[in-house]
C-alpha positions in Angstrom: 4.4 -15.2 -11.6 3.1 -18.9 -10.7 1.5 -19.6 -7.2 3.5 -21.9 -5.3 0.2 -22.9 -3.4 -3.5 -21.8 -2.9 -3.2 -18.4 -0.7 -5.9 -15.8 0.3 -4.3 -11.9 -1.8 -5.4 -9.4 -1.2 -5.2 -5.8 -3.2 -5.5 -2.2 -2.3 -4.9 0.7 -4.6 -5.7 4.3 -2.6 -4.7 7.7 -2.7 -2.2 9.3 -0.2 -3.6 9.1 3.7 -7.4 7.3 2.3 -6.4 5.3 5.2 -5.8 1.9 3.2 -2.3 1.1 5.3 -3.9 1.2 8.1 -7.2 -1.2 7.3 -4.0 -3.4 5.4 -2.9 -3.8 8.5 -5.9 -5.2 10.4 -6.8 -7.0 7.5 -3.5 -8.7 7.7 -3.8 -9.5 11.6 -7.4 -10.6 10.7 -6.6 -13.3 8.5 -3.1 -14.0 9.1 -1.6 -12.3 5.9 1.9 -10.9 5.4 1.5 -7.2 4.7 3.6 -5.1 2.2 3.3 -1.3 2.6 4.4 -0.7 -1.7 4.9 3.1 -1.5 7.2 2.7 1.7 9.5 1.0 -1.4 9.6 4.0 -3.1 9.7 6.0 -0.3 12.5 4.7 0.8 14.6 4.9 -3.0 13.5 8.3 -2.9 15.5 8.7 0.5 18.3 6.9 -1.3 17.9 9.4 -3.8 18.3 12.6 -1.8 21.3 10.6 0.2 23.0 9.6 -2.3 22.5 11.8 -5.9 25.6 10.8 -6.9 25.6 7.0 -7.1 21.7 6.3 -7.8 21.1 4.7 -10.8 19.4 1.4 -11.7 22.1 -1.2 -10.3 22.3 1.1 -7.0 18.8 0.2 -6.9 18.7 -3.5 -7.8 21.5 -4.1 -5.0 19.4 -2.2 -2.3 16.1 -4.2 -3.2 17.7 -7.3 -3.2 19.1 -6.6 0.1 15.7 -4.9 1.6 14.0 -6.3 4.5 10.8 -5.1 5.4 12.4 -3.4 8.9 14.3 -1.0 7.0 10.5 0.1 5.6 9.2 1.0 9.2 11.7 4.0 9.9 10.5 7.4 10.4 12.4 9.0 8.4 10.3 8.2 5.3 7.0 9.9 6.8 9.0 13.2 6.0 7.3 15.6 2.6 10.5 16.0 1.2 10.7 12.1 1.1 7.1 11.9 -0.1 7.9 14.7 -3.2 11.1 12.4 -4.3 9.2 9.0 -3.9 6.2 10.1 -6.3 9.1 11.2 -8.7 10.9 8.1 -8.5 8.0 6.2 -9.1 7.5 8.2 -12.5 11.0 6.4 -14.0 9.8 3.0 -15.6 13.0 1.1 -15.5 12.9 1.6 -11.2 9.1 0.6 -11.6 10.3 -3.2 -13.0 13.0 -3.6 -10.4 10.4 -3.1 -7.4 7.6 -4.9 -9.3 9.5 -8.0 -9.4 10.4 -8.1 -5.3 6.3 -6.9 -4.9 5.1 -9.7 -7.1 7.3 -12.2 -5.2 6.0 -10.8 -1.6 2.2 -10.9 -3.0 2.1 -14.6 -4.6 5.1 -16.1 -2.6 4.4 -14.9 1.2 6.1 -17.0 3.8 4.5 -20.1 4.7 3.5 -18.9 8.2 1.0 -16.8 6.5 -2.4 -17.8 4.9 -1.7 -15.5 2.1 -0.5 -11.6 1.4 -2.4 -7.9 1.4 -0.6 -5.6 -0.4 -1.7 -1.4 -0.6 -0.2 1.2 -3.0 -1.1 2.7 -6.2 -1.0 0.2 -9.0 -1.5 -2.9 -7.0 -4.5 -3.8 -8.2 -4.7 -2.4 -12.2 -0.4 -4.4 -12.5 1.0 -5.6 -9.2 -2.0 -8.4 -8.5 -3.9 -8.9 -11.3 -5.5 -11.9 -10.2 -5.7 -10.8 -6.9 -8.6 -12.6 -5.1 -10.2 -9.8 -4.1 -9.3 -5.9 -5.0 -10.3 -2.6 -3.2 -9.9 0.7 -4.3 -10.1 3.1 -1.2 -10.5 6.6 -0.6 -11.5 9.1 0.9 -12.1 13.4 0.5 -9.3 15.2 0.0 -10.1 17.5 2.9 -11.1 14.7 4.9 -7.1 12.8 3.9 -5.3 16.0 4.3 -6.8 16.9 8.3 -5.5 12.8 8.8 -2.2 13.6 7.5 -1.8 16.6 9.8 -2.4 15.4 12.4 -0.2 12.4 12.2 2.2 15.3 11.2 1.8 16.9 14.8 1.6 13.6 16.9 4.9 13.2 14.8 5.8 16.9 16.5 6.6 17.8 12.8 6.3 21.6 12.1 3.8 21.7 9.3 1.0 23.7 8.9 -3.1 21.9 7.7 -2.4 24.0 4.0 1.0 22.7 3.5 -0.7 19.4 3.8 -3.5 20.0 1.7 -0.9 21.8 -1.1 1.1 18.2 -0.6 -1.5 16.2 -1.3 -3.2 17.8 -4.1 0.1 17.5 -5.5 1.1 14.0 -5.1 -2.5 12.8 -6.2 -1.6 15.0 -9.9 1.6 12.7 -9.9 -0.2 9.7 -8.9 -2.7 10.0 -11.5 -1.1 11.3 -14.4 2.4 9.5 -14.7 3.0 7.4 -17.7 3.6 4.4 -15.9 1.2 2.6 -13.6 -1.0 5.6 -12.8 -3.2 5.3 -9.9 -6.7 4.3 -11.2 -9.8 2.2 -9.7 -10.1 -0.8 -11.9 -13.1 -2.3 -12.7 -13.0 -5.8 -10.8 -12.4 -3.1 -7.5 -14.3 -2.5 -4.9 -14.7 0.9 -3.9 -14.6 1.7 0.3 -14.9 5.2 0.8 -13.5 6.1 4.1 -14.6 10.2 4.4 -17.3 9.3 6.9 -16.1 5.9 8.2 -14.3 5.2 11.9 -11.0 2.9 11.5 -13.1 0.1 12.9 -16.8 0.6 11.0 -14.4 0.5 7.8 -12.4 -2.7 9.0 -15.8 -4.9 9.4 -17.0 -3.3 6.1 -14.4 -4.6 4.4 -14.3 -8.0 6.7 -17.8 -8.7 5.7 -16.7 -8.4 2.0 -14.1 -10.9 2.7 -16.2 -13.5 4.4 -18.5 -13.0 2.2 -16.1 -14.4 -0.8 -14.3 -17.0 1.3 -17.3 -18.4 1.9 -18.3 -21.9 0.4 -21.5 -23.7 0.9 -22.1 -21.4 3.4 -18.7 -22.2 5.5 -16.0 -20.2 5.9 -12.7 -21.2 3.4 -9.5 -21.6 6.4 -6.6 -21.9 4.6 -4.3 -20.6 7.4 -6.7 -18.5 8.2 -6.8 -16.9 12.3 -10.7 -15.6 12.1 -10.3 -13.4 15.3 -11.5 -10.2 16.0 -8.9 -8.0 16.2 -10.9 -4.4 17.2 
């Protein structure tokens, strides 16, 4: 897909709870990027899915993307296992693959104007979804280390869950992740790898800003585009 103008895309591929949604985020409040959250696409077909068995099929799915705002990505709902389980099935299925890698490639190289360009995190963002991303991360983390995160989002969540069930989850949806046919989650080689095991949210977030600033920079000054440099931790 052609670039409608010169924007600042960014790409992060991770494992479940490596805690790329959450640097994504300050990255995108950083510089003033519109952030898409990819696997709360397939999280929310895979609730589709268990809804509605019946009528899910490909042009079930092409209706419902083209309709999708990114509000209906933020419910709750989707932080549930069962909805985890169905998404990393779903995401198996190549023909459901091309109908959300269309609406990602349009989010990642068309943002909105208002923004200065687009971070996007998932599983295949950087090895399909943004090729010529300008830069690429690959983050992650121990799988102990992801699983204690995950629980405990579980209980602030109130969800009843116990630290193995998690772990058992996880192990599980990293197999899927890794070793579908399609787009399987992999570090590419033009990615740089953050590993988060023994990182705080913010000694991560200026790890990864000083990477940043370090490529916008020209002649020594920093590239603006849209850019807002604030601190934002």
């Amino acid at each position: 897909m052609k670039k409608k103008r010169e924007i600042l895309s960014i790409a992060i591929d991770s494992p479940a709870a490596a805690g790329a949604g959450t640097q994504a985020k300050l990255i995108a409040k950083e510089y003033n990027l519109f952030y898409l959250d990819t696997g709360k696409i397939y999280r929310l077909i895979g609730s589709y899915y268990l809804k509605s068995k019946k009528k899910f099929n490909c042009n079930y799915i092409k209706k419902k993307i083209s309709n999708l705002k990114i509000d209906d990505l933020n419910s709750r709902k989707l932080l549930s296992d069962k909805v985890a389980v169905a998404a990393s099935e779903i995401a198996k299925k190549y023909k459901i693959r091309q109908i959300v890698k269309n609406f990602q490639k349009n989010c990642a190289y068309n943002p909105p104007d208002k923004f200065a360009g687009s971070v996007l995190d998932g599983r295949d963002i950087t090895s399909v979804i943004m090729k010529k991303a300008t830069i690429k991360f690959y983050i992650t983390a121990n799988i102990n280390v992801r699983a204690k995160r995950r629980f405990l989002e579980y209980k602030k969540l109130k969800k009843k869950i116990t630290y193995n069930q998690v772990l058992k989850s996880i192990k599980n949806r990293d197999y899927l992740d890794r070793n579908r046919k399609y787009s399987p989650l992999k570090k590419t080689k033009d990615s740089i790898l953050i590993n988060t095991s023994k990182l705080s949210k913010k000694a991560c977030f200026f790890k990864i800003k000083r990477i940043i600033d370090k490529n916008l920079k020209i002649d020594g000054n920093l590239q603006r585009l849209k850019l807002r440099s604030k601190s934002t931790i």
